[in-house]
VMD Tcl script that draws the C-alpha trace (Angstrom):
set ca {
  {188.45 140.17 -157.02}
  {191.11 139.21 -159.65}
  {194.50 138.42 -158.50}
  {197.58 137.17 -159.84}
  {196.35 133.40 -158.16}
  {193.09 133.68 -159.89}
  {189.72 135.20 -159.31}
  {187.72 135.23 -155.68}
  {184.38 135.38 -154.85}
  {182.33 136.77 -152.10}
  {178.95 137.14 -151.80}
  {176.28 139.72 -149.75}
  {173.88 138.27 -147.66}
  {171.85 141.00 -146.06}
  {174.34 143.51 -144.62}
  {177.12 140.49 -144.52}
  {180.08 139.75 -146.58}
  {180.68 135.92 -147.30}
  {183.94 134.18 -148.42}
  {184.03 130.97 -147.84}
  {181.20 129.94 -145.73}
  {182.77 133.20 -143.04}
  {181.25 136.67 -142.45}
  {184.87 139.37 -143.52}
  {184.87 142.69 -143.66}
  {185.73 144.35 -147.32}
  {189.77 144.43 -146.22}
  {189.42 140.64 -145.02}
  {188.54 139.95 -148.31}
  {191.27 141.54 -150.15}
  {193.70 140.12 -147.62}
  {192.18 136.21 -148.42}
  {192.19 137.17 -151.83}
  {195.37 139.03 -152.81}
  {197.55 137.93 -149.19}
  {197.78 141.60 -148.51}
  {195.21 144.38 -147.60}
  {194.64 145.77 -150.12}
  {192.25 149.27 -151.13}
  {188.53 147.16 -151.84}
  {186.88 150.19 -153.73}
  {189.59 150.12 -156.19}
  {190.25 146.11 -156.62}
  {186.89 144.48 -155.83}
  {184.33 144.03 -158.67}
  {181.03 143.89 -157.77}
  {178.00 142.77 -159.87}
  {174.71 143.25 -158.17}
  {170.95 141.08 -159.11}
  {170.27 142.68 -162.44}
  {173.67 143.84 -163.46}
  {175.24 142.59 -166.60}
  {178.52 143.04 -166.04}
  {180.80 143.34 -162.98}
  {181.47 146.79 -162.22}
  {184.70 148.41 -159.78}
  {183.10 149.02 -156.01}
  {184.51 152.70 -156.15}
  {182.55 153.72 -159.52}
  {179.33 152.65 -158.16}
  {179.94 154.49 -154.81}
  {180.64 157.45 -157.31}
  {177.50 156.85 -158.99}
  {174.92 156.75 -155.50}
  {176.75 160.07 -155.22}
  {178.78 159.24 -152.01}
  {182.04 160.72 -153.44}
  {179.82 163.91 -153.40}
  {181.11 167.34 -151.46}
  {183.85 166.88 -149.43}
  {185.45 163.70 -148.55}
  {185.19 162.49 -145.09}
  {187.14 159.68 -142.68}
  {189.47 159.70 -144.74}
  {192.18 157.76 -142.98}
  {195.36 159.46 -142.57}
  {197.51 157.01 -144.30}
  {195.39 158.36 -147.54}
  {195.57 161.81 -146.79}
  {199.20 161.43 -146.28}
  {199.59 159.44 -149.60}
  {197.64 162.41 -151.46}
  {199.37 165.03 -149.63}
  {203.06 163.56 -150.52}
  {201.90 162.62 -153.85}
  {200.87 166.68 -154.33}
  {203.64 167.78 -152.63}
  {205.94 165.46 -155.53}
  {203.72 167.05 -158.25}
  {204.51 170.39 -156.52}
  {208.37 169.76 -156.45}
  {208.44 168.27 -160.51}
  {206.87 171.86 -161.60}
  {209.25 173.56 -159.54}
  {212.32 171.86 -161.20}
  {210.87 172.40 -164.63}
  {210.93 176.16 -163.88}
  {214.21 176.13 -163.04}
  {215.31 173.86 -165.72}
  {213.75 176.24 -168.17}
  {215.07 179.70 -166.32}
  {218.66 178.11 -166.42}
  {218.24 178.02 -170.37}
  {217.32 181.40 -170.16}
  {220.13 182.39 -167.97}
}
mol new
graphics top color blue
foreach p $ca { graphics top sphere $p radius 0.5 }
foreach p [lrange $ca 0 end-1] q [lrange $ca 1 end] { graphics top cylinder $p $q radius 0.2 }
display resetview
């Protein structure tokens, strides 16, 4: 993960993620590496035996098809954050229309 402090480094080791020496979970991580939690399929790289390049965690979960059908445990902080940031989308249309229907008026 790249940060404004540098980069950070974890590494898999069977079904365990290791930063320094310690077993953390993918938002432990972020928080070491960035101070603050952080969303890990967006800012964590990841660059598995093989790979020649380090790739973002959430296009390779898009790739193995898991962002397939409909999306599930989502938390509700997310689905609030999507819902308020259609709602805003919603709202900017609606004062275009009526910016426009007052130049018509």
């Amino acid at each position: 993960m790249s940060t404004e402090a540098g980069n950070f480094y974890a590494q898999v080791d069977g079904d365990v993620i290791v930063h320094k020496g310690k077993a953390v979970s993918p938002r432990q991580f972020t928080v070491a590496a960035a101070g603050e939690a952080r969303n890990a399929w967006r800012d964590v790289s990841i660059r598995r035996p093989g790979d020649d390049r380090w790739r973002i965690a959430s296009h390779l979960r898009r790739e193995c098809g898991a962002d397939d059908g409909k999306k599930q445990n989502v938390s509700p902080m997310i689905a609030m954050r999507e819902v308020a940031s259609a709602m805003e989308a919603t709202l900017k249309t609606a004062q275009g229309i009526i910016a426009e229907a007052k130049g018509f008026a």
